[in-house]
C-alpha positions in Angstrom: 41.0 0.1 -12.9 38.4 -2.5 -14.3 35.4 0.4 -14.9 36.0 0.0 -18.6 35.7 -3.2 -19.2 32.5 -4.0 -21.4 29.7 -6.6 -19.9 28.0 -9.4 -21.5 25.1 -11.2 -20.2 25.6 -15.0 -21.4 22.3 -16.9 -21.5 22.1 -20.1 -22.4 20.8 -23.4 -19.8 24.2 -25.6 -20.8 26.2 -25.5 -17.5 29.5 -26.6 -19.6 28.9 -23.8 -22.2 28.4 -21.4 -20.1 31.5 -22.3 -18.6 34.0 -22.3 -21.0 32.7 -19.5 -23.6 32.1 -17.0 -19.6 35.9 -17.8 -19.1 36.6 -17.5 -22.5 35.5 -14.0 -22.8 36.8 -13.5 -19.0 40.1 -13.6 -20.3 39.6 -11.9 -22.9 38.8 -9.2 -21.1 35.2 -8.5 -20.7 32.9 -8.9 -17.7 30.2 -11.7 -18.1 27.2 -12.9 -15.8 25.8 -16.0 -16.6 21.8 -16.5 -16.7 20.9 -20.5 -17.2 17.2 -19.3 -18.3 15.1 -16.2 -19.7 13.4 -15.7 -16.4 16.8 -15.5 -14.8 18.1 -13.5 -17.2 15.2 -10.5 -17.0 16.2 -10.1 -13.4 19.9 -10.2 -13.8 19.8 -7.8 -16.9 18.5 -4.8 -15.3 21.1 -4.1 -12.6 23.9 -5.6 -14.5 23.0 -2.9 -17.5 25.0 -5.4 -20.0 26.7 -3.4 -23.2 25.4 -7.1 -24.9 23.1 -10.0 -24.3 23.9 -13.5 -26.1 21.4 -15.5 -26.2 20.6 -19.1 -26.7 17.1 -19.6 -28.0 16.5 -23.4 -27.1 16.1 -23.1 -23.3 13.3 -24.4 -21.4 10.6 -21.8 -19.8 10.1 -19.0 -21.3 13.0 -19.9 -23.7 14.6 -17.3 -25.8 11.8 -16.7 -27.9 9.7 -15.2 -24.4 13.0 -13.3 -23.0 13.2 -11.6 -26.2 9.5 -10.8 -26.5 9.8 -9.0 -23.1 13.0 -6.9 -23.9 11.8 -5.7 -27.2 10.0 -2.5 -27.9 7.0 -1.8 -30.5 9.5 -0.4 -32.9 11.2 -3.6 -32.8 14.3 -2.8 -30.8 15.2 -4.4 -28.1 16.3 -2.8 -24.5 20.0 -3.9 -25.0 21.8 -5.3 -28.2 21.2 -9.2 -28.4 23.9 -11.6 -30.4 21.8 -15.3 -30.8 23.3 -18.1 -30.3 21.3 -20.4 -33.2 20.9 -20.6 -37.1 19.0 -18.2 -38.2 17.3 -20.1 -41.1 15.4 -22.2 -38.6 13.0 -18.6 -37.2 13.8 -16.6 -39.9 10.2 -15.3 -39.8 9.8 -15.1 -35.7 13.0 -12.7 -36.1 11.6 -10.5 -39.3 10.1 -7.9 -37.6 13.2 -7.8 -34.4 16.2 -6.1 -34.4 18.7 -8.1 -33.8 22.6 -6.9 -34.0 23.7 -10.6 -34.7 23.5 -14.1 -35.4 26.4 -17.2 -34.9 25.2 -20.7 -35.7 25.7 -22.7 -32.4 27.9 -24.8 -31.2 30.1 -21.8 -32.3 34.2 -21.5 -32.5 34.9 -19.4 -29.7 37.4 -17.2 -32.1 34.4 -16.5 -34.5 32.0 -15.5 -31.2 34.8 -12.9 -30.3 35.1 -11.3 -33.9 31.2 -10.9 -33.6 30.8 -9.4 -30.1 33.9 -7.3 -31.2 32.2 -6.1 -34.2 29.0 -5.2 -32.2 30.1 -3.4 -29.4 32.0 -1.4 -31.9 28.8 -0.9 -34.1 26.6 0.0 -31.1 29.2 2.4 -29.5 28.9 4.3 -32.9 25.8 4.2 -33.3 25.3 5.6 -29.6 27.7 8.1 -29.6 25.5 10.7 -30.8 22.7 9.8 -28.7 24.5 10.0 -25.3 25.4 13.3 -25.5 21.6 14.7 -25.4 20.1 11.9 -24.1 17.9 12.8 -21.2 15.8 10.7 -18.5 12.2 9.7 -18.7 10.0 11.1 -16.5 7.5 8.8 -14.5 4.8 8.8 -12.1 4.0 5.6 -10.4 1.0 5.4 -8.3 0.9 2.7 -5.8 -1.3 2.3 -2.6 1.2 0.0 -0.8 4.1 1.4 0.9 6.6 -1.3 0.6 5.8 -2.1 -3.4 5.5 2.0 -4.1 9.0 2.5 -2.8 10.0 -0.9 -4.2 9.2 0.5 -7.6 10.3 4.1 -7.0 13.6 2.6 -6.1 13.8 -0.1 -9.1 13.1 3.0 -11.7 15.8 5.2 -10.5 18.2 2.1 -10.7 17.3 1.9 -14.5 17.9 6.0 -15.1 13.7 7.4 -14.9 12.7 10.3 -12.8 10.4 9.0 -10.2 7.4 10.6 -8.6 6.0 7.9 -6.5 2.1 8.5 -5.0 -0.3 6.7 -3.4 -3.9 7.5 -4.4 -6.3 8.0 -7.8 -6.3 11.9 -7.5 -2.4 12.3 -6.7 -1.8 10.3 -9.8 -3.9 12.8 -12.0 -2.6 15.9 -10.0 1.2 14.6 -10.8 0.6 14.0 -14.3 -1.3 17.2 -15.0 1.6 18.8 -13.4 4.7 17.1 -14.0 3.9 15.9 -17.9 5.7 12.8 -17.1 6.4 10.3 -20.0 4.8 7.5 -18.7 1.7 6.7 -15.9 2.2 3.3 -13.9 -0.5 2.9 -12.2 -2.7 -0.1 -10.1 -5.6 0.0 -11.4 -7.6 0.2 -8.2 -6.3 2.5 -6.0 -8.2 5.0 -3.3 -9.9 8.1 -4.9 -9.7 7.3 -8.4 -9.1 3.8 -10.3 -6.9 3.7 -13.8 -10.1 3.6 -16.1 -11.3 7.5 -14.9 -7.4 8.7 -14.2 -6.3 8.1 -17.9 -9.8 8.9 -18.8 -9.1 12.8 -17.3 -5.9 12.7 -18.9 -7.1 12.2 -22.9 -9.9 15.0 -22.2 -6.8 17.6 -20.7 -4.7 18.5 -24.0 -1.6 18.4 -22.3 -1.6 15.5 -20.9 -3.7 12.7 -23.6 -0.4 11.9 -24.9 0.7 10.4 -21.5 1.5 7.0 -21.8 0.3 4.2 -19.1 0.8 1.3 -18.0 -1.6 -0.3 -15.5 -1.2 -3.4 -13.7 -3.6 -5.3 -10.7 -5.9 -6.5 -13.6 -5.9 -10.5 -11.4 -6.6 -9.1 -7.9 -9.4 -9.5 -6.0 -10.4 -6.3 -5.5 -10.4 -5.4 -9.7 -13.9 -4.5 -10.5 -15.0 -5.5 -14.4 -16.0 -2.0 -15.7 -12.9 -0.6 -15.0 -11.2 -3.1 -17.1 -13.7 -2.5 -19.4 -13.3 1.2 -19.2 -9.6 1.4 -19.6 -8.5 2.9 -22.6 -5.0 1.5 -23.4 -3.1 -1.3 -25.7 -3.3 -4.6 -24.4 0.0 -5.2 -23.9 0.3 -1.8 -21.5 -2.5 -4.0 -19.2 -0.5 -6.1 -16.8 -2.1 -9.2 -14.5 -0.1 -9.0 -11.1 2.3 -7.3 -9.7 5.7 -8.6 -10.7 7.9 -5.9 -10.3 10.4 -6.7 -13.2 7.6 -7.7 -15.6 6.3 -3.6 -14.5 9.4 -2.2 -15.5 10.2 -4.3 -18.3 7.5 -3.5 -19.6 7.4 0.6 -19.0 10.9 0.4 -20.7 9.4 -0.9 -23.4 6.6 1.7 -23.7 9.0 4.5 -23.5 11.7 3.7 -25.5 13.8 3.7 -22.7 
């Protein structure tokens, strides 16, 4: 039985380290996927649920720095526990307000990589013994006009442990959340009957539901119309361009503390 083996997402864009350090941990008995790049790695991460990310910050792209702005929450956690592979002293100040379980200056000794991802897997199943016992799923409603990305979504929600109700128009969005009290709203922000802006706007009047958080993406479309951008009333960083799917979730993970 290999179920309890624990997984680490290595991601670093050196072919050679990712080599020896994946078979290194290999044998030592843990299950590793490789990522050569952030953008890689936010697509792997999700379905691979890794116990820990280690992550190089030099890489080209979005680097380190932009795969660990997209997995962190407002409370400065991130999604997953992250081990970096760099001296600390050199972004001692990008790191101050992120909470990261570890740092190993890099090129590391293999031996002193394995005491550290030994000592935070331990920490973090502690720390999450408590939680797992009570912990319960976040509700969503995603409203989505088009068939194929609605279900798209639906699907890619229930794979990372929300309750989904999936809808298609303006006034099925507000009739879910009225009813339902979901967590979170995700939401195009045109859609037929009702666009984001006068959705959330019913939701903040009804005083069971103006605690509903949203995340609206759509905003580089064509069809977005100016006053509703104008009109929505959420944090800028809940207000999404295009339609990326991982960049949607990511991102409602985030929001939720999920």
């Amino acid at each position: 039985m290999e179920t309890n083996k624990r997984k680490l997402l290595l991601v670093d864009d050196d072919p050679s380290l990712l080599e020896t350090l994946g078979d290194f941990l290999t044998f030592e008995g843990y299950e590793v996927l490789c990522a050569t790049s952030g953008e890689e790695a936010l697509v792997k991460m999700r379905p691979f649920q890794p116990d820990l990310i280690i992550l190089d910050m030099g890489m080209p792209g979005m680097g380190g720095t932009g795969f660990m702005d997209r997995i962190t929450n407002p409370d400065g956690r991130t999604l997953y526990p992250v081990l970096i592979l760099t001296a600390r002293a050199s972004m001692a100040e990008y790191f101050a307000d992120k909470q990261v379980a570890g740092f190993i200056a890099k090129p590391c000794d293999p031996a002193d990589l394995l005491m550290e991802v030994g000592r935070i897997l331990f920490m973090s199943a502690s720390e999450g013994a408590h939680a797992t016992t009570s912990q319960v799923k976040r509700r969503l409603v995603v409203a989505e006009g088009d068939p194929v990305l609605r279900e798209t979504l639906r699907t890619e929600f229930l794979r990372a442990g929300f309750e989904v109700e999936a809808v298609a128009t303006g006034p099925e969005a507000l009739e879910a959340c009225v009813t339902l009290k979901p967590d979170a709203l995700v939401m195009r922000l045109e859609l037929e009957g009702m666009s984001a802006d006068e959705v959330i706007g019913m939701l903040k009047r009804l005083p069971h539901s103006r605690g509903t958080q949203a995340v609206v993406y759509g905003f580089d479309l064509p069809e977005a119309q100016l006053e509703h951008v104008v009109n929505l009333d959420i944090p800028q960083n809940c207000m999404l361009k295009d339609l990326t799917v991982n960049t949607i979730i990511d991102r409602t993970m985030a929001v939720t503390g999920a």
